[in-house]
C-alpha positions in Angstrom: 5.5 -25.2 13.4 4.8 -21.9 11.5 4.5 -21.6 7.8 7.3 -19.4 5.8 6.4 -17.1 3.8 8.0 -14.2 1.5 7.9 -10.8 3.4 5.5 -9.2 0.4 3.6 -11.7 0.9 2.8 -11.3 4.4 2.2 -8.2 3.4 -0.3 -9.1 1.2 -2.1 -10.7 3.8 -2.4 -7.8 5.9 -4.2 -6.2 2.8 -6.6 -8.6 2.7 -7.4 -8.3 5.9 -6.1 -11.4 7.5 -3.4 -10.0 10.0 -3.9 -9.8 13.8 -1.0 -8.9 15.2 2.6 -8.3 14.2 5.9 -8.8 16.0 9.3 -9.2 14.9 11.9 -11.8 16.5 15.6 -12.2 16.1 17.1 -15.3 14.5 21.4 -14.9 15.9 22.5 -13.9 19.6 24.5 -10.8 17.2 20.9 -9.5 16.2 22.1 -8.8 12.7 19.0 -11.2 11.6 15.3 -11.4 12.4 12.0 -12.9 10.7 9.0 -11.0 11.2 6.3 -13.1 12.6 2.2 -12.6 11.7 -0.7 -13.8 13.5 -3.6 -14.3 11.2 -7.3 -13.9 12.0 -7.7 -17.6 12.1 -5.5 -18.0 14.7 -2.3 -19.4 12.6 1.1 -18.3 13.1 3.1 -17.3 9.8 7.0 -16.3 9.6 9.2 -14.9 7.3 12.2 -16.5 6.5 15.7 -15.1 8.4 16.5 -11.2 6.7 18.3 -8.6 7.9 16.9 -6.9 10.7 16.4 -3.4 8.8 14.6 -5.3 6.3 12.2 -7.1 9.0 11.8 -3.9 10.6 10.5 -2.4 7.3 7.7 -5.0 6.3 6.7 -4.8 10.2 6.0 -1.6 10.0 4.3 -1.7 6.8 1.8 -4.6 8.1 1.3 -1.8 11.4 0.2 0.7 8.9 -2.4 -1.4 7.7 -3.5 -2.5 10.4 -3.9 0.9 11.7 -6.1 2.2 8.8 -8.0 -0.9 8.9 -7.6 -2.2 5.3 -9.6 -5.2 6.0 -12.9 -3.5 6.3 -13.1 -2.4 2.6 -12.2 -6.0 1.2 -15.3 -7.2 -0.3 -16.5 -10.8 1.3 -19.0 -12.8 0.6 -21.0 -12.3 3.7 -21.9 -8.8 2.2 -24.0 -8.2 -1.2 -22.1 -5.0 -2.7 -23.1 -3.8 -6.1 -21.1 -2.6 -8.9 -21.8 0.9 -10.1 -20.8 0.9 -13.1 -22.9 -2.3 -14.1 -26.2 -1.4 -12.0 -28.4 1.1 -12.4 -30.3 2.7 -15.9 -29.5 2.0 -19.4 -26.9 3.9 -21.0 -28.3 3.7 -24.6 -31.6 5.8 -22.8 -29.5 8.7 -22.0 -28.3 9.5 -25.2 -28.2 12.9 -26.8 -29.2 12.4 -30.8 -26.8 14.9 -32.8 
């Protein structure tokens, strides 16, 4: 059985990095409704709920354009040490002009 989930949210997965794949499947023989179905980098399978097929189509597409530019590799993990800039480096107070 697959988890449900809210389309942004799957979408939100995919920005963190934890989409595979994509695919979208239709819910009614009329194929006026679809759920758009996600296969996460630990192997799980996540759905959407039944929406209209337009709709499915969209967030689909949306999770392929991610995947495409490969969002996940500037999501900062733990396995990496990545420094802030802003908080490393000299003293600010040093580089003061006196007026």
């Amino acid at each position: 059985m697959r988890a449900v989930m809210k389309g942004r949210d799957l979408e939100g997965l995919a920005f963190l990095g934890k989409v595979e794949s994509v695919n979208v499947e239709f819910c009614d023989d009329k194929k006026t409704l679809a759920k758009v179905v996600v296969k996460t980098t630990d192997g799980d399978e996540v759905e959407s709920e039944c929406i209209p097929v337009r709709a499915a189509g969209k967030i689909s597409i949306v999770i392929k354009h991610y995947l495409r530019m490969g969002i996940g590799k500037y999501i900062i993990t733990n396995e990496k040490s990545v420094g802030n800039v802003d908080t490393e480096g000299e003293d600010e107070t040093e580089d003061r002009q006196t007026s």
